[in-house]
Every structure is written in structure tokens, then in C-alpha cells.
N, C-alpha and C positions, 0 to 999 in steps of 0.2 A: 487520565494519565496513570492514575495506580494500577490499570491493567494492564499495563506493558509488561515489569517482570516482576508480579508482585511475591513471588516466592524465591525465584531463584538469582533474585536485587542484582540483575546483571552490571545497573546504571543508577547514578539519584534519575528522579522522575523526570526532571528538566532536560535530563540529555538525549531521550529517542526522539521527543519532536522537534527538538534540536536543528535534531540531522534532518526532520523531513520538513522541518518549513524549506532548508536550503534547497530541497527538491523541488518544494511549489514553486519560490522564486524563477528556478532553473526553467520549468514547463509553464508558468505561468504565462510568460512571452509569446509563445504561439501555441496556447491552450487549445484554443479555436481549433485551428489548425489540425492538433493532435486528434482531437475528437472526430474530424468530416474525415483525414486519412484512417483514424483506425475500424471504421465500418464502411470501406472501400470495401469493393469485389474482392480484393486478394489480400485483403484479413492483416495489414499489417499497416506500419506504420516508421518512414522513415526515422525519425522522432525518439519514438520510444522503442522501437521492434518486437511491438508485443504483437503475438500469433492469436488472431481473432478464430473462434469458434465458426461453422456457418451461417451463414446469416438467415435470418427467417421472419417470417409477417408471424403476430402474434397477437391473439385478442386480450381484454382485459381480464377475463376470468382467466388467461396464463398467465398473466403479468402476477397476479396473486396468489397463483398457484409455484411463483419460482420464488417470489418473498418467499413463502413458507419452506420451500427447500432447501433456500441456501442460509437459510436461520439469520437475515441481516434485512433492513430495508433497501429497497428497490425505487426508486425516484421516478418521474415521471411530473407534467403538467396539464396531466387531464385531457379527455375527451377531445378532438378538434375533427369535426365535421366533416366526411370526406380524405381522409389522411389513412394512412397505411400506417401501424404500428411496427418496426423494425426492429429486432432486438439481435445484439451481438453483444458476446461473452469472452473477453479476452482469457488469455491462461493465468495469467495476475491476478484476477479476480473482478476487475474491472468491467462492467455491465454497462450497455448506452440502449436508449431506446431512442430511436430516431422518426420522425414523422415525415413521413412522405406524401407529397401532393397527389393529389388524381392521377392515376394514368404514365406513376413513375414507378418503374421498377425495382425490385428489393436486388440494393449491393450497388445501388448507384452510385459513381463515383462523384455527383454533384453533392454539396455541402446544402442539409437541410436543420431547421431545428433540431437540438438533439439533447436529450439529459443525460448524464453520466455519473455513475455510481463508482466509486474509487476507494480500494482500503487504504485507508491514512490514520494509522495509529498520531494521537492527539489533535485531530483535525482541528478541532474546536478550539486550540489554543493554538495552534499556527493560524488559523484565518484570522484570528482576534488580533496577534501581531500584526498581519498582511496591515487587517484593519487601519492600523495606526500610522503606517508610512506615508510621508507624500507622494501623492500621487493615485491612493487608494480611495473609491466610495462605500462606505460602511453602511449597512441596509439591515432592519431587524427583520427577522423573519418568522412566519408563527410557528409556536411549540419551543420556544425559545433560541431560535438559531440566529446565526447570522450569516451576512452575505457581503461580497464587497467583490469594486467590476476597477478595474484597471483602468484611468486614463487612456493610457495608450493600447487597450484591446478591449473596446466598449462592446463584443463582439459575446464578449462571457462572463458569465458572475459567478463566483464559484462561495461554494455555503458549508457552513459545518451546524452541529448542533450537537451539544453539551454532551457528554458519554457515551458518543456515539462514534467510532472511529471508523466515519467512513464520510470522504468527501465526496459534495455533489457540482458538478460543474453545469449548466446552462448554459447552450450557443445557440445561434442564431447568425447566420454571417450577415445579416441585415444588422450593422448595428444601434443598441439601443431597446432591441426587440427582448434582447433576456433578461435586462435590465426591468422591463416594464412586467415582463411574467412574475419576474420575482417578487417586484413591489409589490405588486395587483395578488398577491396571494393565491396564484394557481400552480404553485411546486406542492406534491404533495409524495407520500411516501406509503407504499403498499409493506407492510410489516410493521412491529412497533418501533417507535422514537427510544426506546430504553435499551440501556446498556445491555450487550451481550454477556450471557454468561461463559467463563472460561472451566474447562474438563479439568478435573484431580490430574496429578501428575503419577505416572506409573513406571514400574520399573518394565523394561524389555530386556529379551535378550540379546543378544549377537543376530540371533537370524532371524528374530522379530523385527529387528529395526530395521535390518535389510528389507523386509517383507513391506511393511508399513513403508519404507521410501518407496518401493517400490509403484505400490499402490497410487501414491500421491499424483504422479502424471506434471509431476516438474522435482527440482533439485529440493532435498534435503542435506544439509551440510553438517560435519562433523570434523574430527581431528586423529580418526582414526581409531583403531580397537585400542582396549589399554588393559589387559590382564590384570584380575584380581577386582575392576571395577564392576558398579550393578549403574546401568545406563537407565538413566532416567527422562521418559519421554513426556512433554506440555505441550497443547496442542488450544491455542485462543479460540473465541470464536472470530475473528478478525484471521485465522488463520497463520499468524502467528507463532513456530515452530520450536523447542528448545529440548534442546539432547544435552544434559548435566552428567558429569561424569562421579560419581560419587562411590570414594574410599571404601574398603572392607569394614563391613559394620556399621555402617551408617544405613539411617532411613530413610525412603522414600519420602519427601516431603521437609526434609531437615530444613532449617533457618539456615545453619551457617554456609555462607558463600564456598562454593564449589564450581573451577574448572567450568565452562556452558560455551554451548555453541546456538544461537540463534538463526535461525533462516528468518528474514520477511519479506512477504509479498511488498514490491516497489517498483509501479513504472519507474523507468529511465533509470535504475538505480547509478549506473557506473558515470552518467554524467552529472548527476547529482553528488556523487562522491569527489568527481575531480573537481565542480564549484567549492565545497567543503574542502578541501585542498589547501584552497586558495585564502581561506579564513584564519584570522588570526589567533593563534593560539594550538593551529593545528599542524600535525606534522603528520608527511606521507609517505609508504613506506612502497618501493616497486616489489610485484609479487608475481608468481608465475602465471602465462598463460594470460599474460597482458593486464593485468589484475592492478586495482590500487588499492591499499590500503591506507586509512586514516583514523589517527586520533589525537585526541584533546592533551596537552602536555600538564593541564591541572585535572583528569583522570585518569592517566595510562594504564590502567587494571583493564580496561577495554579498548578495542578495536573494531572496525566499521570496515567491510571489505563490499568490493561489487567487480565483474568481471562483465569485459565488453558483450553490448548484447543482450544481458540479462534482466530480467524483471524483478532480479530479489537481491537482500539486501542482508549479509552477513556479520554478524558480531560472535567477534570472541570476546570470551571475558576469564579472569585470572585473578584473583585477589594477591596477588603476586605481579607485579608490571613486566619485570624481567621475565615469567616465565611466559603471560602470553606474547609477546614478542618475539621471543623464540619461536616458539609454535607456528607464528603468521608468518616470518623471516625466514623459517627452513621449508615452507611450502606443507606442510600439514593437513590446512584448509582442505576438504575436496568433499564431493555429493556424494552419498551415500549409494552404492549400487553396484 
């Protein structure tokens, strides 16, 4: 958890996985589901509407070869005999490898085994919750993770492991079958199990930061130019985005709370934000372009936005309550570009 915003303390620690266990709840229900639709032929998924890369067969010396690329592990449950390796890259970040039987084609729309790699800032302590409700099987897993499969969707087990913000989900539409991989100790992960490390923060310009969103190939959010400031840009290894806005004279790197706008990568973000809604203690604010906004009424320094459709998950933050609610209130919010 201390890598969420450990410099620019958008939140105490306990409030980003907060917001994302509410997400897991929300997808947890037809996880399954999510996973065979979103490495369909047409790359998407009604669900979440995250836009799949093309789909491709893939041997194991690439599968190790895209660990080492995208600097995170990459999941997977070994060798199976005969099987097609499939691999599809959502724009989220989100990676499945799917195994295909003899004599099935890549993009099939049948649901086969499939591992899924998912960024989930504090994975390992929302699963540990999931853990504990009724309803939920808790499973230890090696290298220290855990795993827990749903009652009512024996279909999937979905795992985290300690520092490592990226959840793995397991299906099988046969159920019971990811259940027994998990036991049996054949999930394993191409890359290391250790924390990622997160890049210095730097200052940009105006038309560096245009340039860098540019680059990105999805939304970077901000609250617009602000004369006299020096924009200051964090970039996680989770991917993870934060554009601080910081006063004349101040430095790059300061402690004290300053103005932040974060992006995160988030399936389903905007349904996950109207469950959050609906939680006690929070209050929802309508915003442009179909947009919700939410926050906690015992932190209002920050706010949580998500817009239909989208994969990512916005916070303002203010050490000041009144002024980021201005901000989200008068439509502020917008991608950088």
C-alpha cells in the first residue's frame, strides 16, 4: 500500500484499495465471464469495454520475453500438452493468456482455461478482505500469496500476493478446475514476485506534458493549465499517473500536500464507482459527460471520478475540501490533449 501516493499523500493508505476492493466485489460476479468475453475475436467486452490488443499464439520464451518488458509479472499455469498459448493485451493493462485445445483457433469465441493478469493497486489486501466474507474459499499460495474462489462462481479463484499490485484471476468454465490448478500449485509468474519500483517525480512543462499524454495511448487527466505553477509529473511502476500542481518556489519533490490529479488504470472503473455510491459514508456528486463523482464525507480533501466506458480511475485531491469540489463541480476534470 505505501506505493499508492507515497510522496504526494493524495490519501491515508487505506482509502485507494478502498475504492478497489469495491471493484472486485462489482466484477467478481461474472469474473469468468469477463475473462472468455474479453479475448473474444472483437477484443472487447461487454462488461468492462476494455479494447483488447490483437490476439496472437505465443510461445514460452515470449511469454518471458513480455515479463521483462512490461517490468511486472505475467502469470500463467505451465506447460499443457497440445494447447495453443493465446495471449491478449487489453489497453488497461490487463494481460490473459488463454490455452487452446488441439485444432482450435486463436480468437475463439468459446471460453477455454485462461490466466489473467490485472493492475490492482493493493491487490493483496483486498483479496485478504474478499478472504474473510461468507461465502468466500481462502487458499494459501506459494511465494506467499493467496487465493479465494467464490461460492457462487466456482468457475474462478482469483490470487494476490504481498507487494505486488497486480491481481491474477484463474478460469476454467468447467468448474472446480481453477480451483484444483491453484491448490496443486501450478500458477506460476514469469518476472519477479517483488515490489515494483516507482520513477522520481519531475517537473514538465506545458508542452512536455501535452507531449508525454500524448505518448501514452489512453487518457491522462488534469484540471487544466494554472499559470505561475511548475507541473509535476509520477509515473508507478503499476502505471499509476500523478500531475501535482506546485506553487512558485517550491520543489520538485516537496512533502507538503499540493493540488494532484491522479489517473489509474481500472477495469470497469465507472461501475465500480456507482457501487461506491451506494456505500455508507459516501457522497456522489453528477459531472459532465455522464461522469460520477465520489467521496468519503470523513475525507473530503479527495475525490474519485470515472466516466462511462472507461478503464481508468480519477482522483482529485486538495488539502483544502472546498476547493477540490469546486474544481470537480465546475467540470475542470479533462484528459490531457
Amino acid at each position: 500500500m505505501s506505493e499508492t501516493v507515497p510522496q504526494t499523500r493524495l490519501t491515508p493508505t487505506a482509502r485507494p484499495w478502498r475504492f478497489r476492493f469495491v471493484a472486485l466485489i462489482v466484477t467478481a460476479a461474472a469474473a469468468g465471464l469477463i475473462v472468455w468475453l474479453a479475448v473474444r475475436d472483437n477484443g472487447s467486452s461487454s462488461s468492462s469495454k476494455t479494447q483488447a490488443s490483437s490476439v496472437t499464439a505465443v510461445s514460452v520464451a515470449q511469454l518471458q520475453s513480455l515479463a521483462a518488458s512490461v517490468g511486472h509479472p505475467v502469470f500463467w499455469v505451465g506447460p499443457k500438452a497440445g494447447d495453443t498459448l493465446e495471449l491478449s493485451r487489453n489497453s488497461n493493462g490487463s494481460i490473459f493468456v488463454r490455452y487452446l485445445p488441439a485444432g482450435v483457433k486463436i480468437g475463439s469465441t468459446t471460453p477455454y482455461l485462461t490466466v489473467a493478469t490485472y493492475p490492482f493497486a493493493g491487490a493483496y489486501a483486498a483479496i485478504r478482505t474478499v478472504a474473510s466474507q461468507s461465502g468466500s474459499t481462502p487458499m494459501k499460495v506459494a511465494d506467499g500469496g493467496l487465493g479465494v474462489m467464490s461460492a457462487s462462481y466456482p468457475q474462478s479463484v482469483h490470487v494476490a500476493y504481498p507487494g505486488v499490485d497486480y491481481q491474477v484471476e484463474v478460469y476454467d468454465p468447467t468448474p472446480g478446475t481453477a480451483e484444483n490448478l491453484v491448490a496443486g500449485g501450478n500458477l506460476e509468474a514469469f518476472g519477479s514476485l517483488t515490489a515494483g519500483s516507482t520513477s522520481p517525480p519531475r517537473a514538465v512543462s506545458l508542452a512536455g506534458l501535452k507531449s508525454f499524454a500524448r505518448s501514452l495511448g489512453h487518457p491522462l487527466y488534469w484540471v487544466g493549465p494554472k499559470k505561475g505553477y511548475t507541473y509535476e509529473l509520477r509515473r508507478t511502476s503499476q502505471g499509476q499517473l500523478y500531475v501535482r500542481y506546485l506553487p512558485a518556489g517550491v520543489k520538485v519533490g516537496a512533502a507538503p500536500p499540493y493540488l494532484t490529479v491522479g489517473t489509474y488504470p481500472f477495469p470497469a472503473a465507472f461501475g465500480a464507482m456507482q457501487a461506491l455510491a451506494k456505500q455508507p459514508g459516501e457522497t456522489s456528486i453528477a459531472i459532465a459527460h455522464g461522469g460520477i463523482a465520489v467521496f468519503d464525507t470523513s475525507y473530503p480533501k479527495s475525490i474519485h471520478l470515472a466516466f462511462p466506458g472507461s478503464n481508468y480511475e480519477i482522483e482529485v485531491f486538495d488539502p483544502v475540501p472546498a476547493v477540490v469540489r469546486q474544481i470537480v463541480a465546475s467540470g475542470q476534470v479533462n484528459s490531457i490533449g
